[in-house]
C-alpha positions as a printed Julia matrix, in Angstrom:
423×3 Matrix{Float64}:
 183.49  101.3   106.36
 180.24  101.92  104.89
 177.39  103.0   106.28
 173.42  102.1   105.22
 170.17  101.19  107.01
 170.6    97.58  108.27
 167.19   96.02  107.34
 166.48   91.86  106.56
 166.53   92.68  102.9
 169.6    94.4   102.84
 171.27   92.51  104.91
 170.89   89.36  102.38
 171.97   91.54   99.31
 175.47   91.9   101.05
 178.15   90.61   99.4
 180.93   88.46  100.74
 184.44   90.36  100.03
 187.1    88.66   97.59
 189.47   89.02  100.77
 189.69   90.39  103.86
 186.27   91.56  106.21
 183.99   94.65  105.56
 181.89   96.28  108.19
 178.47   97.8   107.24
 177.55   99.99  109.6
 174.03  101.32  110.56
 172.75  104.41  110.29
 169.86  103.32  112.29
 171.5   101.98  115.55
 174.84  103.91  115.79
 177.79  102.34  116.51
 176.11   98.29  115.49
 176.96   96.87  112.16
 177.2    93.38  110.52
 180.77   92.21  110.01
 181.27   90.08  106.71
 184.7    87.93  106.47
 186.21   86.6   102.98
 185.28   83.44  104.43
 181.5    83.85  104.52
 180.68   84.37  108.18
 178.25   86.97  109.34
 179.16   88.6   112.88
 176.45   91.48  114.26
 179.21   93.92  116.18
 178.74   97.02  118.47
 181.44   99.8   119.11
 180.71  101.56  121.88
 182.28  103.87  124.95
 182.27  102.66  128.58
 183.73  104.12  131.85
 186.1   101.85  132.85
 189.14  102.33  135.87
 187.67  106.07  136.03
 187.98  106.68  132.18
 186.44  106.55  128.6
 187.43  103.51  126.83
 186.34  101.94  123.46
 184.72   98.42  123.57
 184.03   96.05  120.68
 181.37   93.94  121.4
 179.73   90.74  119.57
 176.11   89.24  119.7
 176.66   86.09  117.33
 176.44   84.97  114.2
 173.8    85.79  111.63
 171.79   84.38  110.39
 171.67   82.09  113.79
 170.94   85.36  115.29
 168.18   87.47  113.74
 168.61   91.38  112.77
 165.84   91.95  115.27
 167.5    90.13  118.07
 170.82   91.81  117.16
 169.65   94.97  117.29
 167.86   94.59  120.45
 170.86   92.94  122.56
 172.99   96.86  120.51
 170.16   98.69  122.36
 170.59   97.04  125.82
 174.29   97.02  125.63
 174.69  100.79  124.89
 172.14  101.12  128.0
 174.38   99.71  130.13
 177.35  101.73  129.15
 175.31  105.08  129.54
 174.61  103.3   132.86
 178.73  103.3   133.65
 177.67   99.48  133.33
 180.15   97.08  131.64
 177.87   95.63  128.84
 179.94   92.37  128.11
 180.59   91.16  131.65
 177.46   88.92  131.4
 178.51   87.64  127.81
 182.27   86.96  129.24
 181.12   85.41  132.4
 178.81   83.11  129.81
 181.99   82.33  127.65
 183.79   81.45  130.93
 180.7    78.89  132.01
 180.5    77.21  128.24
 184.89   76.51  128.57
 184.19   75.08  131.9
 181.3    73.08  130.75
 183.19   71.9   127.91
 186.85   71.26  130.0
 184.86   69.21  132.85
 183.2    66.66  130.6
 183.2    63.11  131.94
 185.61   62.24  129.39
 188.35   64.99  130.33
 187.76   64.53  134.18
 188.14   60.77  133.79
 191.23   61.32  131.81
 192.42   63.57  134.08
 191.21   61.26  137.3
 193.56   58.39  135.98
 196.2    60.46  135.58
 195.97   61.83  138.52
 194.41   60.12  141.39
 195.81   59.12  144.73
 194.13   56.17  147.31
 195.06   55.2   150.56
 198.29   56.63  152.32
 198.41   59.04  148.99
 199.71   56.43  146.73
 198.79   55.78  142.97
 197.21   52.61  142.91
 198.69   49.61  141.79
 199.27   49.32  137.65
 196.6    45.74  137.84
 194.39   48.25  139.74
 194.81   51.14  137.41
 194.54   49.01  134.41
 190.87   47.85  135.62
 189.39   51.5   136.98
 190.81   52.02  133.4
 188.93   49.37  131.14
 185.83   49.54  133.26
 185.16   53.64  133.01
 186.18   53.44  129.18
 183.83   51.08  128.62
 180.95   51.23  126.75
 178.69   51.71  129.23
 179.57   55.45  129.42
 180.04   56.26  125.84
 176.13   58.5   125.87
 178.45   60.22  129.11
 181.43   61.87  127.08
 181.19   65.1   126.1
 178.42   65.52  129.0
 179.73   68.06  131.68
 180.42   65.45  134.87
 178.12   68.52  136.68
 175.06   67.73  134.69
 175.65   63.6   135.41
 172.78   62.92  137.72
 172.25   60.3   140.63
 169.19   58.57  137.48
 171.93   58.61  135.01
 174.52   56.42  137.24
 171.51   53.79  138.28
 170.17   53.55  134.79
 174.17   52.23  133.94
 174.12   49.9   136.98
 170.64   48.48  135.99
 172.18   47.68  132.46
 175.11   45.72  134.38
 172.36   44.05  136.51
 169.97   43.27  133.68
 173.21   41.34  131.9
 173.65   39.35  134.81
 177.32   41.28  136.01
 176.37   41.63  139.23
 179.46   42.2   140.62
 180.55   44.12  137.92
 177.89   46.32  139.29
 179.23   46.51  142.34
 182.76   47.25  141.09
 181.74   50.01  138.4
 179.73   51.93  141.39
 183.06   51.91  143.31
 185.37   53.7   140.43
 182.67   55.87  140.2
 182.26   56.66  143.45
 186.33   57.42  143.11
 186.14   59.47  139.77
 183.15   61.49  141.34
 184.83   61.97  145.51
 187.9    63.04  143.37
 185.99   65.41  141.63
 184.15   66.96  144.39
 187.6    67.12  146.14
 189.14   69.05  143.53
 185.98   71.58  143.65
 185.13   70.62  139.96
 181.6    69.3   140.74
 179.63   70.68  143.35
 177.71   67.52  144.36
 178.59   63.29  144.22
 175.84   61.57  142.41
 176.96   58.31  143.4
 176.13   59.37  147.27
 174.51   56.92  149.31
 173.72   54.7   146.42
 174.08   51.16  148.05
 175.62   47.92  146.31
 173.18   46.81  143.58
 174.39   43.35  142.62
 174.29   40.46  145.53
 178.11   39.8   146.02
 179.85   36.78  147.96
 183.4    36.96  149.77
 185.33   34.01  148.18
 185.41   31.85  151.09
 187.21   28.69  148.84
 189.64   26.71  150.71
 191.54   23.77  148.53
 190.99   20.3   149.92
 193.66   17.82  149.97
 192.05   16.02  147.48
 191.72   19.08  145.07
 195.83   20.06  146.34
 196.78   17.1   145.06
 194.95   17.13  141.84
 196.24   20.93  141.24
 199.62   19.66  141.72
 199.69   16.45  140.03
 198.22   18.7   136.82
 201.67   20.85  136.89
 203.89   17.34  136.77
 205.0    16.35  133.52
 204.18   13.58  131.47
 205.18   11.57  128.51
 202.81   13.5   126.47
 203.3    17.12  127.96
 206.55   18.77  128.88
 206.48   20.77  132.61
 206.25   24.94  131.06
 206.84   28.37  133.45
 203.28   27.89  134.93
 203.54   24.75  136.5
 206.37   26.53  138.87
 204.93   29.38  139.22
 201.53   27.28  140.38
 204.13   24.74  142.62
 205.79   28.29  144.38
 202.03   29.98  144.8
 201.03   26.86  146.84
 204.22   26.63  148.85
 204.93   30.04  149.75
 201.28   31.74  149.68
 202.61   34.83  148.25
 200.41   36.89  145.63
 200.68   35.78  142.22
 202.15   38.93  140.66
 204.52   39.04  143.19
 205.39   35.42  142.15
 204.81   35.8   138.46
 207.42   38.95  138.69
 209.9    37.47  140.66
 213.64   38.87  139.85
 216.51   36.87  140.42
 218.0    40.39  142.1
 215.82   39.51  144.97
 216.23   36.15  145.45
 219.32   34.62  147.41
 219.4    30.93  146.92
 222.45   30.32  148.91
 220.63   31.49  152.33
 216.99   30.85  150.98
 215.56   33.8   151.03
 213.65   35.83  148.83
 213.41   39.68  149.46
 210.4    41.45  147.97
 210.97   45.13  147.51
 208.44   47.81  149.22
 207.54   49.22  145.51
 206.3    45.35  144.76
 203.89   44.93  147.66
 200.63   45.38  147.9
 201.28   47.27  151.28
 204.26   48.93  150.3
 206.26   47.2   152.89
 209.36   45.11  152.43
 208.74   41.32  152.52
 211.01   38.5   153.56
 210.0    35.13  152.49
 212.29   32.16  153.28
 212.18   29.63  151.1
 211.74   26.23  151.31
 213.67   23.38  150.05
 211.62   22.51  147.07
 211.04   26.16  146.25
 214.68   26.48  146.48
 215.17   23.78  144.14
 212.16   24.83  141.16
 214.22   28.01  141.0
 217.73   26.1   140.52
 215.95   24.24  138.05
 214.9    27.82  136.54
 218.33   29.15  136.43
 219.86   26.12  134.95
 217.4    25.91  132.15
 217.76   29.99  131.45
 221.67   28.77  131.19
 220.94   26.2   129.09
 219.48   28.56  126.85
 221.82   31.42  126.86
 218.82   33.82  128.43
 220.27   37.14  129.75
 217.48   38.33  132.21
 216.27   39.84  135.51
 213.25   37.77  135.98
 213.08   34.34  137.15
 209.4    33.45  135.1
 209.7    34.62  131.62
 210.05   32.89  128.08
 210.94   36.39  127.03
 213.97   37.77  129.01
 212.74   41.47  128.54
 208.75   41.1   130.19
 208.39   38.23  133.23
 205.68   35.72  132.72
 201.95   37.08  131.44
 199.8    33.97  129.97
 197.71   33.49  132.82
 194.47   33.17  131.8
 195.23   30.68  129.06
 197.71   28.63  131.14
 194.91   28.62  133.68
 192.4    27.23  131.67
 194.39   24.71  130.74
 195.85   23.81  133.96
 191.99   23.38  135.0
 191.11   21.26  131.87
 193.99   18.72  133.71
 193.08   18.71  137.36
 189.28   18.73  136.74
 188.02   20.21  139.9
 185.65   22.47  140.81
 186.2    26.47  139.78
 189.06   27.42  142.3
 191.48   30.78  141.58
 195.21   31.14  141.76
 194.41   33.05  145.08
 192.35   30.17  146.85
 196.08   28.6   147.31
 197.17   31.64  149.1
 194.18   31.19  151.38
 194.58   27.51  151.72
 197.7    28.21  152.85
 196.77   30.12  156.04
 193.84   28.26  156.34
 195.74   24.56  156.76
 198.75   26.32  158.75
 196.17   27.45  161.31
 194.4    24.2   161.24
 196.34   21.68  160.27
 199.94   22.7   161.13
 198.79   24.45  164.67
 200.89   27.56  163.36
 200.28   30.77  165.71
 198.25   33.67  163.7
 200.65   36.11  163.53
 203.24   34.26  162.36
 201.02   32.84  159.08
 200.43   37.03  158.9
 203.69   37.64  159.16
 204.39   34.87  156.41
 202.18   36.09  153.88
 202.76   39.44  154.29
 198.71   40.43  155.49
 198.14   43.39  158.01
 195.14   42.96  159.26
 193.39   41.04  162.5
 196.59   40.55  165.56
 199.05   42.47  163.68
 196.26   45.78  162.16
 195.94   48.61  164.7
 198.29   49.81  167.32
 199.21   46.28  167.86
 200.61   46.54  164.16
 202.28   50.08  164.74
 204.37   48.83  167.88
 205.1    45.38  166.74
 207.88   45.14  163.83
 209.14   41.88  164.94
 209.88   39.87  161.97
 209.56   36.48  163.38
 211.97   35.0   160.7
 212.6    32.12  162.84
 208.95   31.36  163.12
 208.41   32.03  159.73
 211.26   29.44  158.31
 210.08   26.76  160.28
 206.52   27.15  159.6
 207.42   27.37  155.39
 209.76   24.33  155.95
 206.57   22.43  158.05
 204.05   23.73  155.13
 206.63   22.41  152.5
 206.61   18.86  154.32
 202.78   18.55  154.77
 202.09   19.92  150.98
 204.55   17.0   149.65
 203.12   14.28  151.5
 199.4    15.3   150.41
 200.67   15.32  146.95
 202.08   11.97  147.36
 206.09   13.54  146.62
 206.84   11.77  149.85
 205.29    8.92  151.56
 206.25    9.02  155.12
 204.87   11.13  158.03
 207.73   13.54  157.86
 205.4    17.25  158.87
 206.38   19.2   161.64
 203.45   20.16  163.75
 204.11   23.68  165.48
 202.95   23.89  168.8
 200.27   26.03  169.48
């Protein structure tokens, strides 16, 4: 270990070793020196003595790299440090404490805490969200919009940084995209704060930037029947899975993943009834739905034609036998290019459903609630914790009545055969 007068000229006439490290210590500053490894880097040490648990102990010390850190600067931080330990100081708790801050800084970027938040995050009654759910919080904070964001530590994100990415979504016209990416981020950062790796939620009190409408759409008969009539086939165009999957949405008002993943395992044709599982509902409650006659009969239909074909599988909707139905959007569009109405969604016929059994059919509220499987107005609250009753009865006949009165708009039937429910 040799020892010479660390100065700026000498320390440029060092040579790096063939192998290994040498230490060139200085006769200067005892116990600093410049470490030189066979690799070329240039580390300023200090071996020194503190007091530490009531005893003399050795301590090796580092101040950086040269030549990022100047001899000066080296030298000076050798000074202090040997200070402190005269001092019964510890001389690298500061620089360990700084170590500590730069690995947190680097562990909590937005990029790790967002992988971490999707991993990891719980909603309402503690529950993961739903995979659709997941799958959007997903695409929306990996999106580009938050690529600048990355390897920034989610501490140093500020309540600018989140409106300047909301103004972008409001300049483009996504309005309520807006409102949508402010809500995972309101999720990412409350989680965050939660978990005591962020000190502060930027997204606090920031209001709803994009103007945002509650889909109000209700089908009219006219549009019903055109919807319908677009799922028949014709001469030209063979009936596909969509058509009954769009025929069961409008007759049973259930949701349409709970339609499109339907498994024969939870369907009993012979006493028409179709039992959705807790783990499949939005509400995580077990759902009876008795099924109509024409219901009854599309899914005859779909197990004679998965017969036909020699298809092995657990869902009723699939062209697969593995994965139940998934072309959606480009069924949709098609399905709309046929009926020709105005923009509607796959859930409007859920809500045209309780809409027309309220008004049309005279069926009692919670019964339609109870039918579509929605907690919320008579049957939220205490009235919901008290009252289980599963109105089955009620629920059959009103299907049955909703079956009749779809058919006849539709033109299926031609006489008067609905049964009005009294009120």
């Amino acid at each position: 270990m040799p020892s010479i007068q660390l100065t700026d000229a000498a320390v440029k006439r060092l040579k790096t070793p063939a192998e290994g490290r040498v230490e060139y210590w200085d006769t200067r500053t005892p116990g600093f020196g410049l470490r030189i490894s066979s690799t070329g880097v240039r580390s300023w040490v200090m071996i020194l003595r503190i007091l530490k648990d009531g005893r003399w102990v050795q301590q090796r010390l580092t101040f950086g790299k040269y030549p990022g850190v100047t001899l000066a600067e080296a030298r000076a931080k050798a000074i202090e440090a040997k200070g402190q330990a005269e001092r019964g100081e510890d001389p690298g708790a500061e620089s360990r404490a700084e170590k500590r801050a730069m690995i947190e800084r680097t562990r909590h970027t937005f990029a790790a805490v967002r992988g971490e938040f999707l991993t990891k995050y719980r909603g309402r009654g503690n529950r993961r969200p739903a995979k659709r759910t997941l799958a959007e919080i997903k695409r929306v904070l990996e999106s580009d919009l938050f690529t600048d964001w990355s390897d920034t530590p989610l501490s140093k994100i500020t309540r600018r940084d989140v409106l300047d990415v909301l103004d972008v979504l409001l300049a483009r016209g996504s309005e309520v995209m807006a409102n949508r990416t402010l809500a995972y981020l309101s999720m990412l950062f409350g989680w965050a704060l939660h978990r005591e790796i962020i000190e502060s939620d930027p997204t606090e009190s920031i209001k709803k930037p994009g103007v945002e409408q509650s889909r109000e759409r209700v089908l009219t008969l006219d549009e019903m029947r055109a919807i319908w009539q677009a799922t028949e086939p014709t001469e030209t165009r063979k009936g596909d899975l969509f058509d009954s999957i769009v025929k069961v949405l409008m007759l049973t008002g259930q949701r349409r993943e709970e339609v499109g993943a339907m498994r024969w395992s939870e369907v009993d044709l012979a006493s028409a009834m179709w039992t959705l599982p807790a783990e499949r509902t939005k509400n995580h409650r077990e759902h009876l739905i008795p099924l109509s006659t024409p219901v009854v009969e599309i899914l005859k239909a779909r197990q004679a034609e998965q017969a036909a074909m020699g298809m092995a599988t657990e869902f009723v909707f699939t062209s697969f036998g593995p994965r139940p139905f998934a072309g959606w959007s480009k069924s949709k569009r098609a399905l709309d290019a046929r009926a020709d109405i105005a923009s509607w969604t796959l859930h409007d016929l859920r809500r045209t459903l309780a809409t027309r059994m309220a008004e049309d059919l005279r069926t009692l509220p919670h019964v339609i609630e109870a039918t579509i499987n929605h907690v919320s107005g008579v049957r939220s609250g205490v009235a919901g914790i008290y009252n289980r009753a599963l109105y089955l009865d009620e629920r059959r006949a009103a299907l049955d009545a909703w079956a009749g009165y779809v058919l006849q708009v539709v033109g299926v039937v031609e006489t008067d055969n609905v049964v009005r429910l009294a009120r």
